[in-house]
C-alpha positions in Angstrom: 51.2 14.6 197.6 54.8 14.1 198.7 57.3 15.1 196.5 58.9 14.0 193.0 62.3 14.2 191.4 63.4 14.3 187.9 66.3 12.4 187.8 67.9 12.5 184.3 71.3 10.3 183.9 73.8 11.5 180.9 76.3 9.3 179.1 80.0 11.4 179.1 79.5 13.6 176.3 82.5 12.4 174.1 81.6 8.8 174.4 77.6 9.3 174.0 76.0 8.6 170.3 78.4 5.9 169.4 75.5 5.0 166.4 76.1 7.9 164.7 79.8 7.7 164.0 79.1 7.2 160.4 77.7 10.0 160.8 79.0 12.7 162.7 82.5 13.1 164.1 83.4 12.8 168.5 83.1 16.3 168.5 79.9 16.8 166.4 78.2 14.1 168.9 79.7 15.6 171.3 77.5 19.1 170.7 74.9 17.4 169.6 74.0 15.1 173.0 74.7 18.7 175.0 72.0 20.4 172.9 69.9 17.0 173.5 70.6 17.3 177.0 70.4 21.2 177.5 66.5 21.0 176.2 65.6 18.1 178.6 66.7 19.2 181.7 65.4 23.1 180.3 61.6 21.1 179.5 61.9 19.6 183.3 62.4 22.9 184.8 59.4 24.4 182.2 57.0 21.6 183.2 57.1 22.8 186.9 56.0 19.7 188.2 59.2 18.2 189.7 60.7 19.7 193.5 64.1 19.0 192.8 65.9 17.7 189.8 69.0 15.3 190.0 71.7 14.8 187.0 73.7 11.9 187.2 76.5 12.0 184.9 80.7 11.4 185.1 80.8 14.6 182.3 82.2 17.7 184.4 80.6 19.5 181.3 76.7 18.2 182.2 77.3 18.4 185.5 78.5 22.1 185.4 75.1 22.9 183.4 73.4 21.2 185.7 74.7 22.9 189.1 74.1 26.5 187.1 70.5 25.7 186.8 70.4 24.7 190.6 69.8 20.7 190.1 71.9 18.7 192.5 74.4 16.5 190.5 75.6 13.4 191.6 78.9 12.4 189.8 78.9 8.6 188.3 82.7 8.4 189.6 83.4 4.5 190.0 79.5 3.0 189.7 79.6 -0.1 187.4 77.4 1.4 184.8 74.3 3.8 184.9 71.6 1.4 186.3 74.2 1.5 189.6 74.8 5.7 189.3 71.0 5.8 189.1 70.4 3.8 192.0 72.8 5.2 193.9 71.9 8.7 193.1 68.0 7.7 193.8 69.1 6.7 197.0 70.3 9.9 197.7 67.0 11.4 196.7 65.1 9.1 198.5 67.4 10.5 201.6 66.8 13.6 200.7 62.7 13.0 200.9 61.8 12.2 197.5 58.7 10.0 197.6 58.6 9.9 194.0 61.3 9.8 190.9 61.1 10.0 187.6 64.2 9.0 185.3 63.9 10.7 182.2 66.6 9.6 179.1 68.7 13.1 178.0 68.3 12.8 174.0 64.3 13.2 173.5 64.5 16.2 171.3 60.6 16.3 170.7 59.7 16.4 174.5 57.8 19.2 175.7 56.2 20.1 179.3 52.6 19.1 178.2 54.1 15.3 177.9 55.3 15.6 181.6 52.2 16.9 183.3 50.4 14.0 181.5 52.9 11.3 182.8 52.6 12.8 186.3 49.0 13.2 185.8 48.5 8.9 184.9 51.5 8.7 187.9 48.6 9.1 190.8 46.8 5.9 189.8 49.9 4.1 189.5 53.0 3.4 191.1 54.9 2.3 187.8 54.5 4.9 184.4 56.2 3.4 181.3 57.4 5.6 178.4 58.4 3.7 175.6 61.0 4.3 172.9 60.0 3.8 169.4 61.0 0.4 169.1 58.9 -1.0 171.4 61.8 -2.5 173.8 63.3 0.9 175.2 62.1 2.8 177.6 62.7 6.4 177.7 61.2 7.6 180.7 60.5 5.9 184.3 57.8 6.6 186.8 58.4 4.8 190.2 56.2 6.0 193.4 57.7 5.5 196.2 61.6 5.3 194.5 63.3 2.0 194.1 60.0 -0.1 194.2 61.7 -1.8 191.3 65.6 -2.0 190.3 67.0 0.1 187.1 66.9 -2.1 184.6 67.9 -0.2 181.5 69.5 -1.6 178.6 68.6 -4.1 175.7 64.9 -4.6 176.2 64.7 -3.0 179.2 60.7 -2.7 178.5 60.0 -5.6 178.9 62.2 -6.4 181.6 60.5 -3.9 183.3 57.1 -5.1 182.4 58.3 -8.8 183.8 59.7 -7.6 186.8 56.0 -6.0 187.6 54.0 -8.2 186.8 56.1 -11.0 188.4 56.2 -8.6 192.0 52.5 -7.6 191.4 53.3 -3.7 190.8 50.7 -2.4 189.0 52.3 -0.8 185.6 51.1 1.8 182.9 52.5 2.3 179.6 52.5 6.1 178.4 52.8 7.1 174.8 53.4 10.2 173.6 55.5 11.6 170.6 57.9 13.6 172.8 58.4 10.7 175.3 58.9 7.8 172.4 61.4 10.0 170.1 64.9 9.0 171.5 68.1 10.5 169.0 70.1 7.4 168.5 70.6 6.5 164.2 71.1 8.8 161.4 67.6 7.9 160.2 66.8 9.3 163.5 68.9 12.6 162.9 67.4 13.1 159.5 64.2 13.0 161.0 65.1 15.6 163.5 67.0 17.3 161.2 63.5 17.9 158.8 61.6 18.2 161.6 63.8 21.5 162.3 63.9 22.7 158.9 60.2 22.7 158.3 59.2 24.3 161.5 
């Protein structure tokens, strides 16, 4: 079976949720991607599924959280961007014996255990698991069996970049769909959804 990391990488928590400044003030975002952040990683360790779990993050903050849960942090220090700290932090995992990683986005309120097992479960009849954001060009969570079989490529249409790179290396891909996985917190429309979502339930 080998064994699988979640590896979840976090903006710095004062700069994260720049699309909501019309919104919220530094400090509001601020709390708000911690929250965010704080049910993730609390939804990784509920699923059960994972054998260790890695943040990546230059927030002392997240990483603080992080070490009190007993995840191994790697701090994004000098890496150009969070496609390098993810690499380099998978290549620490993959040191470590990780023969599997999953990089799981920090602000999917929604997300639940039930949508990890399913992701792990379609993850054993193929290397490459997909979750989509709801625009159909993000992607909010990353299956890769063995790690690094294919580069971090987050960012502006970073589905199908993904999807390209696959196809064009012959890695056979699956996308996964589900209503935790695909809700990302990024616009106010977004927040007023979440916002009514909480109020109802």
């Amino acid at each position: 079976m080998g064994t699988a990391t979640a590896l979840i990488p976090v903006k710095t928590l004062r700069l994260a949720k720049q699309r909501l400044a019309s919104t919220l003030s530094v400090e509001q975002r601020a709390t708000l991607m911690f929250e965010l952040f704080r049910h993730v990683i609390a939804t990784v360790y509920a699923s059960q599924v994972f054998d260790r779990v890695c943040v990546v993050s230059a927030d002392p903050q997240i990483l603080s959280h992080a070490q009190s849960l007993g995840a191994s942090i790697y701090d994004e220090g000098c890496a150009q961007g969070h496609n390098q700290a993810a690499t380099l932090a998978a290549q620490h995992e993959l040191q470590q014996g990780a023969t599997a990683i999953l990089t799981l986005c920090a602000d999917l309120p929604l997300i639940t255990p039930t949508d990890l097992l399913h992701l792990l479960q379609i993850s054993h009849e193929t290397p490459l698991v997909l979750a989509p954001g709801n625009d159909g060009t993000t992607t909010n969570a990353l299956f890769i069996r063995p790690p690094l079989l294919i580069p971090y490529l987050f960012g502006a249409h970073s589905l199908q970049r993904y999807q390209q790179y696959a196809s064009t290396a012959q890695i056979p891909s699956t996308l996964y769909h589900s209503a935790g996985l695909s809700f990302d917190l990024d616009t106010p429309a977004d927040l007023a959804y979440y916002y009514s979502r909480s109020i109802s339930s």
